[in-house]
C-alpha positions in Angstrom: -19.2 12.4 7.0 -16.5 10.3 4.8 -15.2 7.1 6.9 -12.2 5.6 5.1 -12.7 1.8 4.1 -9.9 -0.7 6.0 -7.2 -2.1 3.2 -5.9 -5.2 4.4 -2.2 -6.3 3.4 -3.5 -9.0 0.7 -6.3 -5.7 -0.9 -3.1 -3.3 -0.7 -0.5 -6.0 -2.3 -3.0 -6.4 -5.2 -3.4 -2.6 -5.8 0.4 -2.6 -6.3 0.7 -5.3 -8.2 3.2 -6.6 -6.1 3.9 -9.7 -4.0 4.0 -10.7 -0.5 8.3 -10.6 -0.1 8.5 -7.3 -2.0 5.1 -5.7 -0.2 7.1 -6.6 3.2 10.3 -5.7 2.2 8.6 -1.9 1.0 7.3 -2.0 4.5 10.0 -2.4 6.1 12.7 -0.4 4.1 9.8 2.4 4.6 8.5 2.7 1.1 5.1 2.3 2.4 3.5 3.9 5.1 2.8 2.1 8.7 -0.1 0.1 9.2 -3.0 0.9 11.9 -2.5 -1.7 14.3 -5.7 -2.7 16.5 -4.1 -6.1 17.4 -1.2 -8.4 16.1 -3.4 -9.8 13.5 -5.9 -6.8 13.0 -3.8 -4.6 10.8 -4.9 -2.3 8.0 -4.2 1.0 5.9 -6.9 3.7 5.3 -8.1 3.9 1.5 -7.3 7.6 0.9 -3.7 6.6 2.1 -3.3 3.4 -0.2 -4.6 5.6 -3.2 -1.9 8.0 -2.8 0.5 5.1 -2.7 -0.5 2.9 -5.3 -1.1 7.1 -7.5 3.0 7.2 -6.9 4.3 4.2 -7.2 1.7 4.1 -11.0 3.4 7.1 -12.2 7.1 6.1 -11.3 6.0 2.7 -12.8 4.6 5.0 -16.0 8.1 6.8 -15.9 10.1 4.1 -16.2 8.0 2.3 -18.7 8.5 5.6 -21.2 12.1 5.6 -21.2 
């Protein structure tokens, strides 16, 4: 069995390469998927999920970077 490792905010911001006003403003505009929520301070993504983010926002990053 494959459990998913817990990605905090800060783990997931890093992976991005992206700051805390732009990571929340993603969120909210809903660039980024939801977060699991267990509490109002216990909030994480699953790994397999941040991968396929931080996979699309590297290749529209690698896009803009050729042209």
């Amino acid at each position: 069995m494959n459990i998913d490792k817990r990605v905090r905010a800060s783990e997931f911001m890093n992976l991005l390469s992206v700051g805390r006003t732009k990571f929340y403003r993603m969120l909210k505009r809903g660039e980024l998927p939801k977060p699991i929520k267990l509490s109002e301070k216990d909030v994480f993504w699953h790994e397999s999920q941040v991968k396929k983010e931080v996979e699309k926002y590297k290749q529209e990053s690698d896009n803009i970077a050729c042209t």
